[in-house]
C-alpha positions as CSV (number, residue, x, y, z in Angstrom):
1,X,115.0,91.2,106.3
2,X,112.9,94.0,105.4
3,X,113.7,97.4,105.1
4,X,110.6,100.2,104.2
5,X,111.6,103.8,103.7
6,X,109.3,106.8,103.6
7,X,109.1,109.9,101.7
8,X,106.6,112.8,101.1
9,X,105.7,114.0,104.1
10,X,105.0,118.2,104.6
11,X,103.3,121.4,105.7
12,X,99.2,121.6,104.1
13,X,96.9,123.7,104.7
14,X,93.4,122.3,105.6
15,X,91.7,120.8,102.7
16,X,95.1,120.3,100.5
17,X,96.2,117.1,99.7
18,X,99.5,115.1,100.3
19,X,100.7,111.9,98.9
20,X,103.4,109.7,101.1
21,X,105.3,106.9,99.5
22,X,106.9,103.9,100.6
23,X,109.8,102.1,99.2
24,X,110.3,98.2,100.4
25,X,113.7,97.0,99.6
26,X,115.5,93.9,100.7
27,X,114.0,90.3,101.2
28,X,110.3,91.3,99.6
29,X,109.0,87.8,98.2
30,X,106.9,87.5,101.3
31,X,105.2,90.4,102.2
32,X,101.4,89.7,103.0
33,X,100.3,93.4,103.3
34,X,101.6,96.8,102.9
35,X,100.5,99.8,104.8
36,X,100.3,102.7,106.7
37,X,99.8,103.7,110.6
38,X,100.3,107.3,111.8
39,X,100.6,108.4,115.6
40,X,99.4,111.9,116.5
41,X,101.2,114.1,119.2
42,X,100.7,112.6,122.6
43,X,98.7,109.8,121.3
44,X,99.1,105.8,120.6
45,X,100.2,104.5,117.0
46,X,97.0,103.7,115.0
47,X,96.1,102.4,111.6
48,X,95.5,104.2,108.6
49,X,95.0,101.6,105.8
50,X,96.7,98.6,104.1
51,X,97.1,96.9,100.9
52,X,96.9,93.2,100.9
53,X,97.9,90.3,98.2
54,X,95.2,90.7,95.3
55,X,94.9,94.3,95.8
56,X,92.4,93.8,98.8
57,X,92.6,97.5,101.0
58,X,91.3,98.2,104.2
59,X,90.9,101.6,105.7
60,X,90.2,103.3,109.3
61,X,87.1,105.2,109.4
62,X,88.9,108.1,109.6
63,X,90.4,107.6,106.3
64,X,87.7,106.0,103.9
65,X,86.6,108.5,101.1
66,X,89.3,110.8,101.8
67,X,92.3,108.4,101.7
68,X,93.5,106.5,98.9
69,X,96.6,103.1,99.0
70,X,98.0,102.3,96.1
71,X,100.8,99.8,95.4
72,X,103.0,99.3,92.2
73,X,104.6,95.7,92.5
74,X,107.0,96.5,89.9
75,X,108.6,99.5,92.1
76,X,108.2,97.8,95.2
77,X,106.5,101.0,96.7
78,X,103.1,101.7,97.8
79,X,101.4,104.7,98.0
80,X,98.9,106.8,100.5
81,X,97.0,109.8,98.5
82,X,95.2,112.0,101.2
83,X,92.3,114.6,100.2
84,X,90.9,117.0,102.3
85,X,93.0,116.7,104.7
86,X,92.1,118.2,108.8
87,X,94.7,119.6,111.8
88,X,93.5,116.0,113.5
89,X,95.4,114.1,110.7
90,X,98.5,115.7,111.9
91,X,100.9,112.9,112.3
92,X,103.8,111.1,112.4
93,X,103.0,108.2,109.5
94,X,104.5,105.0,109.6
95,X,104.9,102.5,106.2
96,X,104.3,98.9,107.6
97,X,104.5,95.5,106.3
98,X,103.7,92.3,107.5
99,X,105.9,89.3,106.0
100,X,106.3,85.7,105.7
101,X,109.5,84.1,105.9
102,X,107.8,80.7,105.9
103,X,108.2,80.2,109.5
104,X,106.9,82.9,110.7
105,X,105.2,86.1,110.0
106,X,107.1,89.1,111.1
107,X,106.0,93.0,110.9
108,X,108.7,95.6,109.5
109,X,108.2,99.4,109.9
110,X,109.8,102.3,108.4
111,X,111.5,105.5,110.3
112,X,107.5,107.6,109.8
113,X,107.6,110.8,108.2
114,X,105.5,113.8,109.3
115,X,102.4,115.1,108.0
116,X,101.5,118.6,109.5
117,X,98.3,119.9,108.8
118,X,97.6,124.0,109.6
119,X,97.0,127.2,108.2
């Protein structure tokens, strides 16, 4: 079992920045990737970016250039850095992982934290 807790969520102002973290603890010898998913108000869960074995990251349009994932292996915790940030990234923003238990591959999630972007 996996268990993937958020922090750093807030108020910005357009244009600030905002880092979240995300803190896996638990059974972590098989996570595949780590990342991050937001939903907006009134809208579907979508993804943000991920950080996969080797440091290999992937990013929504929406994010590359402006979005940065980070991971430190010997904390366990990875990290979303977000720059000039718009009202449409207003979010609820979910850590994810996916995992191997050698059987299967199972997907964890965290509680989200919310990222409010306004003036």
């Amino acid at each position: 079992q996996l268990q993937l807790v958020e922090s750093g969520g807030g108020l910005v102002q357009p244009g600030g920045s905002l880092a979240l973290s995300c803190t896996a603890s638990g059974i972590i010898g098989g996570v595949l990737t780590m990342g991050w998913y937001r939903q907006p108000p009134g809208k579907r869960r979508e993804f943000v970016a991920n950080i996969a074995v080797g440091d290999v990251t992937h990013y929504a349009d929406s994010a590359r250039g402006r979005f940065t994932i980070s991971r430190d292996n010997a904390k366990n915790t990875i990290s979303l850095r977000m720059n000039r940030l718009k009202p449409e990234d207003t979010a609820v923003y979910y850590c994810q992982a996916e995992a191997s238990n050698g059987i299967t591959v199972n997907d964890y999630w965290g509680l989200g934290t919310q990222v409010t972007v306004s003036s």
